[in-house]
C-alpha positions as CSV (number, residue, x, y, z in Angstrom):
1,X,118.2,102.1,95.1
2,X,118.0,105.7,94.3
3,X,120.5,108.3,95.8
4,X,120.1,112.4,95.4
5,X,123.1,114.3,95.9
6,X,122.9,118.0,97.2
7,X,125.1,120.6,95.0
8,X,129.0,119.9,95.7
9,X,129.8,121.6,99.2
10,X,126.3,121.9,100.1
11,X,124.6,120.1,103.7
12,X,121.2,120.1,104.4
13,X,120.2,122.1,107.5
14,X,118.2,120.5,110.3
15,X,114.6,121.9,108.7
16,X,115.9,120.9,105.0
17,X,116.5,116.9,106.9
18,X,113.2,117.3,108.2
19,X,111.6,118.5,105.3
20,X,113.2,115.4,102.8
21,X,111.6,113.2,106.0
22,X,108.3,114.3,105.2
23,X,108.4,114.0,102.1
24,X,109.1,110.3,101.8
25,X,106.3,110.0,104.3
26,X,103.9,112.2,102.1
27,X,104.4,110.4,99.0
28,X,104.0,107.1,100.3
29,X,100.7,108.1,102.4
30,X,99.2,109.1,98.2
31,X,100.7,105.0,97.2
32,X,102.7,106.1,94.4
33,X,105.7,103.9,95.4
34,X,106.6,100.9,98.4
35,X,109.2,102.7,100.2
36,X,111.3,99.9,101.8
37,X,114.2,102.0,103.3
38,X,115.6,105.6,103.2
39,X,118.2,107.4,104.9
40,X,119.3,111.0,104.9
41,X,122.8,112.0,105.1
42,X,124.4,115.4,105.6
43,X,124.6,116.2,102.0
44,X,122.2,113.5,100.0
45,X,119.3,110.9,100.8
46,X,119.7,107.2,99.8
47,X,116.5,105.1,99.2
48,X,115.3,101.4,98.7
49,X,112.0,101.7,97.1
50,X,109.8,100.1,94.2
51,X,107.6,102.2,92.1
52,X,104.0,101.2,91.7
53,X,102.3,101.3,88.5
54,X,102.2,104.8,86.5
55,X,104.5,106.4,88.7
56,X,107.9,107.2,86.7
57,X,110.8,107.3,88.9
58,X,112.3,110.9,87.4
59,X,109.2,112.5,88.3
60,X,109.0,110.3,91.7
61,X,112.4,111.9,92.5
62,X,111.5,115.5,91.6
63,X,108.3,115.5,93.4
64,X,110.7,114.3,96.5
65,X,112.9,117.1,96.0
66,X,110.2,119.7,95.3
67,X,108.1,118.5,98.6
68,X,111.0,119.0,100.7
69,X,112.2,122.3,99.8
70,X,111.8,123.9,96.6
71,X,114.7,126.3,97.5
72,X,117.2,123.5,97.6
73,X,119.7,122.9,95.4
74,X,120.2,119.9,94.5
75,X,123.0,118.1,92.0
76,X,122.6,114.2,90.7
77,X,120.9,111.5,91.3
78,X,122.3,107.8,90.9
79,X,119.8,105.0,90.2
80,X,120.7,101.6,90.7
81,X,118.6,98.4,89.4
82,X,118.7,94.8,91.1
83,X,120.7,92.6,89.0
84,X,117.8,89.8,87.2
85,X,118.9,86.1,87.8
């Protein structure tokens, strides 16, 4: 699971939620990842999704962040794995 934080204080505006929309739905149209799940709040997007081969997941995350609106400004991210049984 993957969440992107907006700058402290910062909310997306309605065309800046659109915008992160369309750019899940780009990047999984080109295959570079199996997006299981995403939601986007008022000040960061959560999402469930598996990489597929040769894709690295810092430059999946900047690609979603540049695709949705460049003029953004965006703080962390928070990356969590799947525990391995």
């Amino acid at each position: 699971m993957v969440t992107k934080c907006l700058e402290k204080g910062s909310e997306f505006l309605p065309e800046y939620r659109d915008s992160v929309v369309e750019s899940f739905q780009h990047l999984r149209g080109k295959s570079v990842m199996f997006l299981h799940a995403f939601v986007v709040m008022p000040d960061h997007w959560h999402a469930l999704l598996t990489l597929r081969e040769k894709t690295s997941l810092q430059q999946l995350i900047s690609d979603i962040c540049r695709h949705g609106n460049p003029s953004v400004t965006w703080g962390g991210s928070r990356v969590r794995s799947p525990s391995r049984k």
